[in-house]
Steps between C-alpha positions, in 0.01 A plus 500: 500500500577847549801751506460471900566120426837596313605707746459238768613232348878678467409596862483145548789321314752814520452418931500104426858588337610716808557777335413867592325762251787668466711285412294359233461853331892563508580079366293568234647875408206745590504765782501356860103544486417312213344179666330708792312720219372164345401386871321774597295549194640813339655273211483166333802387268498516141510127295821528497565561849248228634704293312843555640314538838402152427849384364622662888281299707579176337116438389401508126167729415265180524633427849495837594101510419424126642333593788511117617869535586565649800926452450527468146884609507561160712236309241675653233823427660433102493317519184865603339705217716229226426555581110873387555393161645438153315153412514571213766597776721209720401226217584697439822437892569157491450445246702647635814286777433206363452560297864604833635169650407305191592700558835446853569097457402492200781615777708257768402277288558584401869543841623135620339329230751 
């Protein structure tokens, strides 16, 4: 991983959000072309500031560097609701998933031959 990586990856999950650049910079108190300076490769945020970008996209620093989750705002999202549940409801939940995934590999599958 690289500072490019960094840079994309708020690229990535500020869009996923829907929100603009601009917006971003002036939510989180900086000049209007905060987030575009970090995009473009002039800047990258201090700690501090990768950690309240973090804390603004909903994704704690380990998600934010798992490059295996393509949404993980929504995984983190469920993650938090799923921690709520009793574990009936839990193993119920996992196993729609897992049929979903069987499900979705079937169809992979199908539309490769």
């Amino acid at each position: 991983m690289d500072e490019s990586f960094i840079r994309n990856r708020i690229t990535q999950l500020r869009m996923q959000n829907g929100v603009s650049e601009y917006k971003m910079s002036l939510d989180m108190g900086h000049s209007k072309s905060y987030i575009q300076s970090i995009s473009s490769g002039k800047a990258l945020p201090s700690l501090s500031e990768f950690l309240y970008i973090c804390e603004y996209l909903h994704v704690t620093p380990k998600e934010f560097f798992d490059t295996g989750d393509n949404f993980p705002q929504l995984t983190h999202n469920l993650y938090e609701i799923t921690r709520k549940l009793p574990a009936d409801d839990i193993k119920m939940l996992t196993q729609l998933a897992e049929r979903m995934f069987m499900y979705s590999e079937k169809l992979n599958d199908n539309t490769k031959k």
